[in-house]
C-alpha positions as CSV (number, residue, x, y, z in Angstrom):
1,X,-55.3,17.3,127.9
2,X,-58.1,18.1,130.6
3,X,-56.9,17.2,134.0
4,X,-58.6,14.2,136.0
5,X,-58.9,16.6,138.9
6,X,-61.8,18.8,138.4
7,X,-61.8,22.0,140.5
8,X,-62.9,21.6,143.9
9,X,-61.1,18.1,144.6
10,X,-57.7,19.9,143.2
11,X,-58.4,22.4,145.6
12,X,-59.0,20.4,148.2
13,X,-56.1,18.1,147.6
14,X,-53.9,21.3,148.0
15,X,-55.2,22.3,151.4
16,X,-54.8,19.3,152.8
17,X,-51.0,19.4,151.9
18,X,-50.5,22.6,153.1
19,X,-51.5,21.6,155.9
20,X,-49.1,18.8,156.1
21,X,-46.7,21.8,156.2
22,X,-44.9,21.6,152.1
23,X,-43.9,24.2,150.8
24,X,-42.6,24.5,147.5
25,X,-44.5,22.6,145.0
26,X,-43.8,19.1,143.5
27,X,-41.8,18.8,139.8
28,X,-42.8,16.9,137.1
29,X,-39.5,15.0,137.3
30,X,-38.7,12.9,140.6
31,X,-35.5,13.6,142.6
32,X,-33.2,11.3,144.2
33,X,-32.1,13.9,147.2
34,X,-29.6,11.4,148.7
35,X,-28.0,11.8,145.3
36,X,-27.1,15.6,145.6
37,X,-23.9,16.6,146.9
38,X,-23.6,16.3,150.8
39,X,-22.2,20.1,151.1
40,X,-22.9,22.6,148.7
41,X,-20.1,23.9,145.9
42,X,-17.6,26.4,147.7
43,X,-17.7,29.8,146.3
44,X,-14.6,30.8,144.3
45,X,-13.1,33.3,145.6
46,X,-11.7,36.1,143.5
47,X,-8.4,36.5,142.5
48,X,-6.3,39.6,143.8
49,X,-4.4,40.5,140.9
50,X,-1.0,39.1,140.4
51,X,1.8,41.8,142.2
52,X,4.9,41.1,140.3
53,X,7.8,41.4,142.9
54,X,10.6,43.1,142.0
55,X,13.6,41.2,141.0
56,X,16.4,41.3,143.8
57,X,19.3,43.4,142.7
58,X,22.9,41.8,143.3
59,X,25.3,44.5,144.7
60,X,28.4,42.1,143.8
61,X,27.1,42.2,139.9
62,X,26.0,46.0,139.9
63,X,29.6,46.7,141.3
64,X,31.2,45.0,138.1
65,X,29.1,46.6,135.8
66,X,29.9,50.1,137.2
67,X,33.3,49.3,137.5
68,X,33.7,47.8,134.0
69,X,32.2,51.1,132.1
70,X,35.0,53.4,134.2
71,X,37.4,54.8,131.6
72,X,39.6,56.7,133.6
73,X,39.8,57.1,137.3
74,X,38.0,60.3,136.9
75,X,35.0,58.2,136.1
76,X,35.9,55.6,138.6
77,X,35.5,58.0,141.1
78,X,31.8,59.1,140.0
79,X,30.9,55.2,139.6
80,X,31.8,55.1,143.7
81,X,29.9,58.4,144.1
82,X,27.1,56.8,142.5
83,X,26.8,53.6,143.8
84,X,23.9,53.2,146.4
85,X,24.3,49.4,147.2
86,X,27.1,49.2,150.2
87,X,25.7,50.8,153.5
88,X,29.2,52.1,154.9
89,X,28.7,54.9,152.6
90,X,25.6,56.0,154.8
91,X,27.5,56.7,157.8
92,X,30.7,58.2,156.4
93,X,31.3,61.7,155.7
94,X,34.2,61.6,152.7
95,X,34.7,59.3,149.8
96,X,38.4,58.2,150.1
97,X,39.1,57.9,146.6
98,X,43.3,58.3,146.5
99,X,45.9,60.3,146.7
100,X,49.9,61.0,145.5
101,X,50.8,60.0,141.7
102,X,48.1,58.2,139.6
103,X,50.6,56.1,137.2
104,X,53.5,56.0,139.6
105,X,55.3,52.1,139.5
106,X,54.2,51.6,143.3
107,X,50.8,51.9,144.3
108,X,49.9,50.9,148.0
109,X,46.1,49.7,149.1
110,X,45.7,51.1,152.8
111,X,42.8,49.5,155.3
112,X,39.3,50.6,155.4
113,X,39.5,54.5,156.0
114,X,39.6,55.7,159.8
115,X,38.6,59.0,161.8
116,X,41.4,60.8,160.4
117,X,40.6,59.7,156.3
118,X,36.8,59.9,156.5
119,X,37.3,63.6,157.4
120,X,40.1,64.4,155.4
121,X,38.8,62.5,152.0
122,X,42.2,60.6,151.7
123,X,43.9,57.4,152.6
124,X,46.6,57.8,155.6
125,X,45.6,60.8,157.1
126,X,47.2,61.9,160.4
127,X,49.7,60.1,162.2
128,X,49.7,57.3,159.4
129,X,50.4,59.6,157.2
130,X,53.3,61.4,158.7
131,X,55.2,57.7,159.2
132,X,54.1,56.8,155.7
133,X,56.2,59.4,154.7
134,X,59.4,58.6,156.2
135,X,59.0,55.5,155.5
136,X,58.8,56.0,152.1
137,X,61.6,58.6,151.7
138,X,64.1,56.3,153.3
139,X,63.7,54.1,150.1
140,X,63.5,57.6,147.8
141,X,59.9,57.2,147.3
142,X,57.1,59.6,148.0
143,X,53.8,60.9,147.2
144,X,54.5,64.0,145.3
145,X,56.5,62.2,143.1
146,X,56.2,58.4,142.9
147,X,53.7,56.6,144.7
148,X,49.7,56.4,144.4
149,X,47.7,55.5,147.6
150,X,44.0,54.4,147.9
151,X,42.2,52.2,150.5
152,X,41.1,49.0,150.2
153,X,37.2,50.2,150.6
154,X,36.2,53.9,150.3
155,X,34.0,54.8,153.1
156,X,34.4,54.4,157.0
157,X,33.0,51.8,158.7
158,X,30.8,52.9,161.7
159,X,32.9,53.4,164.9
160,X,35.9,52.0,162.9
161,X,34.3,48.0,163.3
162,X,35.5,45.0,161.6
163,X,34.8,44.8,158.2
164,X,31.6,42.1,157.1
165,X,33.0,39.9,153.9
166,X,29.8,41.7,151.7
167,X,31.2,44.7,152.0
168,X,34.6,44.1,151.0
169,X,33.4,41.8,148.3
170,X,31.1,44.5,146.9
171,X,33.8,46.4,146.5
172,X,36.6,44.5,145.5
173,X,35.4,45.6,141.7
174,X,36.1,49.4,142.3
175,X,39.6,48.2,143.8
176,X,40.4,46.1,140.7
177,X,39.4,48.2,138.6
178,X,41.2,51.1,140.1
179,X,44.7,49.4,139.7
180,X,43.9,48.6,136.1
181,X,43.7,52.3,135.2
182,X,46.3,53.8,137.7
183,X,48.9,51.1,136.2
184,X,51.8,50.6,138.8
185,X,54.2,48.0,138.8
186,X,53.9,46.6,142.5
187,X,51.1,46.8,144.7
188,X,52.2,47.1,148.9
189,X,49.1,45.5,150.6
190,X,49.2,47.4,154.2
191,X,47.0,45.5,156.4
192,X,44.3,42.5,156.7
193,X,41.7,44.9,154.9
194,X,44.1,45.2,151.6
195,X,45.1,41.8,151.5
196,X,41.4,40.3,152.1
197,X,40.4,42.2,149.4
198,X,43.1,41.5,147.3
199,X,44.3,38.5,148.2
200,X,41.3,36.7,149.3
201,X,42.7,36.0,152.8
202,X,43.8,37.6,156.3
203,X,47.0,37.2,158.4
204,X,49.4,40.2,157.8
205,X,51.8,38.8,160.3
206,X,51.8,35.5,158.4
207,X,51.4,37.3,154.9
208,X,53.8,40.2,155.2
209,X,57.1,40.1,153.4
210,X,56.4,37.6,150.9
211,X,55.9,38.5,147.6
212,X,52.6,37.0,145.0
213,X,51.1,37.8,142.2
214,X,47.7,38.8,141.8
215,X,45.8,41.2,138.9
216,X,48.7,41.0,136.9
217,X,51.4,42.6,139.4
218,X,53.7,42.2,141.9
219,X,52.3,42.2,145.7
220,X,53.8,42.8,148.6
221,X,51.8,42.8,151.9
222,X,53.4,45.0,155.0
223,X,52.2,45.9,158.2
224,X,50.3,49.2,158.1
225,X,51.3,52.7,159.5
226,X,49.1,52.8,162.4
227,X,49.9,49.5,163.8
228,X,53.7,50.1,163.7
229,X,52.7,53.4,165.4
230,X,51.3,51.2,168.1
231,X,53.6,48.4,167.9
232,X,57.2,49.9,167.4
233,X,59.2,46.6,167.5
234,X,57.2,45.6,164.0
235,X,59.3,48.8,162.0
236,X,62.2,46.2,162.0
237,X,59.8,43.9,159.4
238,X,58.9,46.8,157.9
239,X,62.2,48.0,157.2
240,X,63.3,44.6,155.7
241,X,60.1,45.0,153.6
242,X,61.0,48.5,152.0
243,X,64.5,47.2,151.5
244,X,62.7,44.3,149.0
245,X,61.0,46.5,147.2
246,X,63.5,48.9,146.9
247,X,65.8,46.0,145.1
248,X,62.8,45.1,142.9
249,X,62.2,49.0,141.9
250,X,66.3,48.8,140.9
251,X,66.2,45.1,139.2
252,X,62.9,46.2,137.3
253,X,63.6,49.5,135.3
């Protein structure tokens, strides 16, 4: 269809609206402008990539698992040497694994290693030790013969501080799992170390001299070496204490 408009008034028309100031040209199709969105359409921003975090590792469960596939206390040993979860083992120099007769009928659990054990790799070293020693050959026990040591953890804590709950619990596995395969008849808990980790509570003063049973065995908690050595008037309790076990080691045989 011809337009209505011939050329010179279309022309015209178009001047005189540029000079009105438009400037973009009409559509064919009316639009309602109040009808458009008041703001326009946020861009979407792209998506970073999903980062899958890594799952948090339990120390408590690793521990079990470690401990669990030890066969022997050779093995038990390397599972300790392994392990990469407990932070004492950062600042010690020895793993304090055990000592005397693996498979003897009295094992005792020591405290967390000092000075003397981080250096020498083995539960009551230096003066502990040599009162250890008597007091176990007043009873005819002793390590070259009848007894197995070990601590209650296996590395040093720094400066010798007091022990956080984590760490014990963390390792409370290794310790289980090391009296299942070293097999002794009675356990002697010496200190708050050995009986929190065995027992599940402190008080060695309150604790000592009264036999339980925990992990399938007979437990006896004592004071330790090192605080009779500072605290002569508690070898009295402790004497009464080898005297029990000794009349268990003669009832049980």
């Amino acid at each position: 269809m011809e337009s209505a408009l011939d050329y010179h008034s279309a022309r015209a028309l178009l001047q005189w609206q540029v000079e009105l100031g438009v400037t973009e040209s009409i559509g064919d199709a009316p639009v309602n402008r109040y009808a458009l969105q008041a703001t326009p359409p946020k861009a979407k921003a792209e998506q970073a990539p999903a980062v899958l975090k890594p799952k948090e590792v339990d120390p408590v469960e690793q521990a079990q698992k470690a401990a669990r596939a030890a066969t022997g206390l050779a093995s038990l040993r390397a599972a300790l040497e392994g392990f990469e979860h407990c932070a004492l083992k950062k600042g010690a120099r020895n793993l304090v694994f055990s000592d005397g007769q693996a498979g003897a009928r009295v094992m005792i659990i020591g405290e967390a290693p000092g000075r003397e054990e981080d250096r020498a790799g083995t539960p009551f070293a230096g003066p502990s030790l040599g009162l250890l020693d008597k007091m176990l050959a007043a009873i005819d026990l002793s390590r070259d013969k009848n007894v197995y040591l070990t601590c209650a953890l296996p590395w040093r804590p720094p400066q010798n501080q007091e022990l956080q709950p984590a760490d014990i619990a963390m390792m409370v596995p290794f310790l289980q799992r090391h009296v299942e395969l070293a097999e002794p008849e009675f356990l002697l808990l010496m200190g708050n170390a050995a009986c929190q980790a065995v027992l599940g509570k402190r008080g060695i003063n309150r604790l000592r001299g009264e036999w339980q049973q925990v992990w399938g065995k007979a437990v006896l908690p004592m004071l330790p070496p090192d605080r009779l050595l500072g605290q002569p008037q508690g070898k009295r309790q402790a004497w009464a204490d080898l005297l029990s076990l000794k009349a268990r080691l003669v009832a049980v045989t």
